[in-house]
C-alpha positions in Angstrom: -23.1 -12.2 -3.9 -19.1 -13.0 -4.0 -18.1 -15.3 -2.2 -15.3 -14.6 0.5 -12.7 -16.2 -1.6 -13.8 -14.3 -5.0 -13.9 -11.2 -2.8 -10.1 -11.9 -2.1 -9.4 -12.7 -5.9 -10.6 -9.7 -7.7 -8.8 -7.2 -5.6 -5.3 -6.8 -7.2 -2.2 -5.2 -5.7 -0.4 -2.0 -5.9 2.7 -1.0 -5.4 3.6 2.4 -4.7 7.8 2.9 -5.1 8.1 6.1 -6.6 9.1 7.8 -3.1 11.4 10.8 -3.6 13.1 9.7 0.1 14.4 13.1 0.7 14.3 12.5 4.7 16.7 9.5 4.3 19.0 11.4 1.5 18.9 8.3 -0.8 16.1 6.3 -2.5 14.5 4.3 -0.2 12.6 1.3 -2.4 15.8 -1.3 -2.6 17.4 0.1 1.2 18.7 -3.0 2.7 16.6 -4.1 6.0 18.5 -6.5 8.4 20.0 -7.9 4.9 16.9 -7.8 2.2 15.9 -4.8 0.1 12.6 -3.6 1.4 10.9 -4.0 -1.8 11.8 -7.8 -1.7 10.0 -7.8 2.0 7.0 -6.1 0.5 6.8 -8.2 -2.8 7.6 -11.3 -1.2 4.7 -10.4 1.2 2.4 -9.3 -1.8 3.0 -11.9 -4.3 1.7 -14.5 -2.1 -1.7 -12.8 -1.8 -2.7 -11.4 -4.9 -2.5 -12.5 -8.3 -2.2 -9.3 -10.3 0.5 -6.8 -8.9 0.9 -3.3 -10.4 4.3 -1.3 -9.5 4.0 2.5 -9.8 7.5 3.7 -10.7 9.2 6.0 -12.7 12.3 3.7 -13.0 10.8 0.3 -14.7 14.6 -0.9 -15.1 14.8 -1.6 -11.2 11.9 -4.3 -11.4 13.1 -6.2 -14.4 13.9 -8.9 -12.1 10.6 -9.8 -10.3 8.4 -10.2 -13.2 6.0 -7.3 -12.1 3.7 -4.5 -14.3 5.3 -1.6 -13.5 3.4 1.5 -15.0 4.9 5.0 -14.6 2.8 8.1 -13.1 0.2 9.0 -15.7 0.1 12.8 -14.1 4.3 13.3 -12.4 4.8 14.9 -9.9 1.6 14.7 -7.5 2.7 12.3 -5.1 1.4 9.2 -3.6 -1.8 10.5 -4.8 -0.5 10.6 -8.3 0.5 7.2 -7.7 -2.4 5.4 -6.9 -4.3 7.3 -9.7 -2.1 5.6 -11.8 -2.2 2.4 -10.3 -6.4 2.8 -10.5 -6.2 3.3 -13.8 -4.2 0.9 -14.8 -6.1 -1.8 -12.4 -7.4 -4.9 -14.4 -10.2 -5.4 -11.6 -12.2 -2.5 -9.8 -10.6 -3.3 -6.7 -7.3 -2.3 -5.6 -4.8 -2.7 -2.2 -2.3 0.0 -2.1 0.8 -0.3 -0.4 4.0 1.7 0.0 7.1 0.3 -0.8 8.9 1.0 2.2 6.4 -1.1 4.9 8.8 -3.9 5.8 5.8 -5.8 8.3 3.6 -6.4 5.9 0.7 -8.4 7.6 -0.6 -11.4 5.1 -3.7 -11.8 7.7 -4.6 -8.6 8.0 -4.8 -7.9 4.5 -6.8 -11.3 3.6 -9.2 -9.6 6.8 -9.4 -6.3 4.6 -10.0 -8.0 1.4 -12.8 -9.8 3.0 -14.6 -6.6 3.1 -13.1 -5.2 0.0 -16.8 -4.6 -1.5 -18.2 -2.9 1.3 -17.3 0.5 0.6 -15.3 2.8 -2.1 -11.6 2.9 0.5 -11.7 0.1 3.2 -8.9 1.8 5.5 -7.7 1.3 8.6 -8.2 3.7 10.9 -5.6 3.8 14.2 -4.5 6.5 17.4 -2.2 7.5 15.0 -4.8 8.5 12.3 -5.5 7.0 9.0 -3.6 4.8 6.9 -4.3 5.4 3.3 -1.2 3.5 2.1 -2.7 0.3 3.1 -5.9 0.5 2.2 -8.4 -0.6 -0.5 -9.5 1.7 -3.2 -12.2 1.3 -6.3 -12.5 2.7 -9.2 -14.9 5.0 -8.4 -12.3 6.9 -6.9 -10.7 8.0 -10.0 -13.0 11.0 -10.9 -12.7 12.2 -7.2 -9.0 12.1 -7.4 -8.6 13.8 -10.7 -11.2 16.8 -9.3 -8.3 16.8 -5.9 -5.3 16.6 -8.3 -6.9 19.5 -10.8 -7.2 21.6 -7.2 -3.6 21.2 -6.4 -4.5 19.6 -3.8 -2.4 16.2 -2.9 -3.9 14.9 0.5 -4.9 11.1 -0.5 -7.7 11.4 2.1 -9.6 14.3 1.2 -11.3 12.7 -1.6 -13.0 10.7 1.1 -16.1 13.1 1.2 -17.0 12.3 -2.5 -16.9 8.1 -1.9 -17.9 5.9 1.0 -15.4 4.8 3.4 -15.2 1.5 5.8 -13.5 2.5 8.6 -10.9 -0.6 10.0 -10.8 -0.1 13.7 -7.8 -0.5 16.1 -9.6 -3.7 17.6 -10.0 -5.5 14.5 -6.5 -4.6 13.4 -5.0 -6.2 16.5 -7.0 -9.4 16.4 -4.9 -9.8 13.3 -2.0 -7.9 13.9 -1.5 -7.6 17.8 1.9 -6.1 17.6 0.7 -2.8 15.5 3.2 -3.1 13.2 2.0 -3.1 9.9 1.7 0.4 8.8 5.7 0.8 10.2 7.2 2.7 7.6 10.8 3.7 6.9 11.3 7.4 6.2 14.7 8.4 8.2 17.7 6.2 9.3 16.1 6.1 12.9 13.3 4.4 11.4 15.7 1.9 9.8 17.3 1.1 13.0 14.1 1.0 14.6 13.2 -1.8 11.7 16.5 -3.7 11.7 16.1 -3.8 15.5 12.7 -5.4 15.2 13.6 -7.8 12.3 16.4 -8.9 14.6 14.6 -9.7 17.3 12.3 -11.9 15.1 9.3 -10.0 15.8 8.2 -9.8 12.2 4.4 -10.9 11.5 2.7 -14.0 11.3 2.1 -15.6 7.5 
């Protein structure tokens, strides 16, 4: 059996910053936040965590900089689903944490938590009031054949592959032992949401490393 730490080490990381931003009216993945591009928030967050990282972009020139993988969408055009098909594939371990580029609160505990249990299911996702998150959640590749069946169906809902694998429900109460102010899964999508952000990075009230 893997030990905890071995658990942690062959899950790599994904990033998914191919976003089309249409609710904001510009691309979203280098938007300043309280004065640092959100990608550097999220890789910043990442890189500390895992050692493999995989960026899923259509624009590889943007990332030259950080000394990433960046892979473009094997199938364009299908979304985040698309994108973490891609990122599957391209994964040099079975295990894989996707993320979304825009989720400035990135919580270094609570993913380390999830990792933990990274072998207990097919997706490890949390699971909140709010619904699912299946942009910070753990995927293997046994996914893949589940996902191409959703993608040949025209159908791009990440979770409603979930009947075809096993799934490891994070609950509210474990994600607030680790995150208590619920803010991990924030996203940016409009400029309300970036005021909402910049007013919360402002107030210090980012999360605890």
């Amino acid at each position: 059996m893997l030990s905890r730490n071995s658990r942690r080490s062959v899950v790599i990381g994904i990033i998914l910053a191919g976003g089309e931003s249409r609710r904001m009216g510009r691309d979203k993945v280098f938007l300043d936040a309280a004065g640092v591009p959100l990608f550097e928030r999220v890789h910043g967050v990442l890189r500390q965590i895992f050692r493999d990282i995989i960026v899923v972009s259509n624009n590889p020139r943007w990332f030259h900089a950080y000394g990433v993988r960046v892979i473009p969408d094997l199938i364009p055009g299908q979304g985040a689903l698309g994108g973490l098909y891609t990122g599957l594939k391209h994964a040099s371990n079975d295990r894989a944490f996707c993320f979304a580029a825009d989720m400035p609160f990135l919580n270094p505990r609570l993913i380390r938590y999830m990792m933990e249990r990274g072998y207990e299911g097919d997706v490890i996702i949390p699971k909140t009031s709010d619904g699912l998150q299946p942009l910070h959640a753990i995927y293997s590749q046994a996914c893949l054949k589940p996902i191409e069946d959703l993608i040949s169906r025209g159908n791009l809902k990440i979770v409603d592959f979930f009947r075809y694998v096993t799934v490891v429900y994070i609950s509210e109460s474990e994600i607030l032992t680790h995150d208590p102010k619920m803010i991990s899964f924030l996203n940016i999508n409009t400029k309300e949401d970036l005021r909402q952000v910049e007013h919360l990075l402002t107030q210090s009230l980012g999360v605890d490393s």
